[in-house]
C-alpha positions as CSV (number, residue, x, y, z in Angstrom):
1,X,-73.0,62.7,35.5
2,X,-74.2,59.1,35.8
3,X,-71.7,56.5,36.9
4,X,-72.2,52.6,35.5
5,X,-71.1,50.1,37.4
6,X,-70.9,46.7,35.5
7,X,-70.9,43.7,38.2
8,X,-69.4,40.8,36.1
9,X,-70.1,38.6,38.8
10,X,-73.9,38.5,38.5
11,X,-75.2,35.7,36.6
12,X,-77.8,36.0,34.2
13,X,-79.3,32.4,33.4
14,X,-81.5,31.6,30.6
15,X,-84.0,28.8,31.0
16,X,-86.1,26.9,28.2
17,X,-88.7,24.5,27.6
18,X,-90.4,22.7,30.9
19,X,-89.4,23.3,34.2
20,X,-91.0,20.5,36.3
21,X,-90.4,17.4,38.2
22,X,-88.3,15.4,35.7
23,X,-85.2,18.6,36.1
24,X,-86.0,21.0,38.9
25,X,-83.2,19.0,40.9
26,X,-80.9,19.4,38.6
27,X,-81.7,23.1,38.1
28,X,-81.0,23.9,41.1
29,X,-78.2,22.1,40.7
30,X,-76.7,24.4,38.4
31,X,-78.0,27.0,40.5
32,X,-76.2,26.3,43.8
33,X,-73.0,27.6,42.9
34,X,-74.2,31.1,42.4
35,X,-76.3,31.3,45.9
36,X,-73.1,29.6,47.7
37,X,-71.8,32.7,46.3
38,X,-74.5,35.2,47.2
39,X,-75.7,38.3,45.6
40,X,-78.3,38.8,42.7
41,X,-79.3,36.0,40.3
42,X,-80.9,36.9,37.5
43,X,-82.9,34.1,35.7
44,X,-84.6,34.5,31.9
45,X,-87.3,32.4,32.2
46,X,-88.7,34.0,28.1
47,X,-87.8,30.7,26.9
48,X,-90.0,28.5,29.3
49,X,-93.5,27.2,28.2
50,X,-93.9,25.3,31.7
51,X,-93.7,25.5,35.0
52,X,-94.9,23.4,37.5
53,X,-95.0,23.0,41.2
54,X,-91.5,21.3,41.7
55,X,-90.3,24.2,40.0
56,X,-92.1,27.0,41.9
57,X,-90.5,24.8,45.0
58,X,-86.8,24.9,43.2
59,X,-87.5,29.0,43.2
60,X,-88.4,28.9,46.8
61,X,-85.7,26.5,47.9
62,X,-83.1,28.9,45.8
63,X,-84.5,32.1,47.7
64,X,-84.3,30.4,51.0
65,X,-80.9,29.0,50.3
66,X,-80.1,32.8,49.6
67,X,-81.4,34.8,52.7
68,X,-80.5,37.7,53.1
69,X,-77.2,37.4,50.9
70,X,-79.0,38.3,47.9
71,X,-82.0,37.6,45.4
72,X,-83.7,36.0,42.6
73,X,-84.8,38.1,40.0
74,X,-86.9,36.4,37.5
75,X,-87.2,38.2,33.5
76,X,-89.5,36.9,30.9
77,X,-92.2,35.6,32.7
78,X,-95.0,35.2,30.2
79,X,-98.4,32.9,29.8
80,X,-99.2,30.0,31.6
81,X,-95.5,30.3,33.8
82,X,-96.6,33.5,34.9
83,X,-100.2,32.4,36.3
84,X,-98.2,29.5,38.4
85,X,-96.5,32.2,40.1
86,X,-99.1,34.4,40.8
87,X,-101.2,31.6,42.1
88,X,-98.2,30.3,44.3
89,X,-97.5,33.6,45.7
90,X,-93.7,32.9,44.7
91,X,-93.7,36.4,44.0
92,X,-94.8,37.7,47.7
93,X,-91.4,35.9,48.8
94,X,-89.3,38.8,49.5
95,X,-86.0,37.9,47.4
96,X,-88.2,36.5,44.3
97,X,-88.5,39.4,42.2
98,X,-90.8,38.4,39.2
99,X,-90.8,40.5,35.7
100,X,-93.4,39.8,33.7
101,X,-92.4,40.5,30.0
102,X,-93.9,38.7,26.7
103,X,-91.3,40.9,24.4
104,X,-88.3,38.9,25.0
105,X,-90.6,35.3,24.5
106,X,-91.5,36.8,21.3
107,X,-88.1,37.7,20.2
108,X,-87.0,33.8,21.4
């Protein structure tokens, strides 16, 4: 028999529109209560159309801030969002965990 266990503790956080220089401090932000708290953080990025580089640093800077206490998981990644973080190499970071998934940006 399979046993669920539901952690309701473990944020997941959708994101739309731009992520760039103009709110990626602010994102974080938002962000810095749930890696003072450790553990995973799951982020829906179906609903962003941009991403750039201050916001591949805002990832980084989340994963560092992390360590070993847990890890980013990114869902949705679709388009021109998911070529920035292929190019980056965000996703060789190892607590960056990047799904790439045009279904939910479809659904959105």
């Amino acid at each position: 028999m399979a046993a669920i266990n539901v952690i309701p503790s473990a944020p997941l956080i959708s994101l739309s529109g731009e992520i760039d220089l103009s709110n990626a401090a602010s994102i974080f932000a938002e962000l810095e209560p749930w890696i003072d708290s450790g553990g995973p953080i799951g982020l829906d990025f179906s609903g962003v159309t941009f991403m750039d580089s201050s916001g591949v640093q805002m990832l980084l800077h989340a994963a560092s801030a992390l360590g070993t206490r847990g890890c980013i998981i990114v869902h949705g990644v679709h388009d021109a969002v998911a070529i920035v973080l292929r190019l980056t190499n965000a996703r060789e970071v190892p607590n960056i965990h990047v799904i790439e998934c045009t279904i939910l940006a479809d659904a959105v």
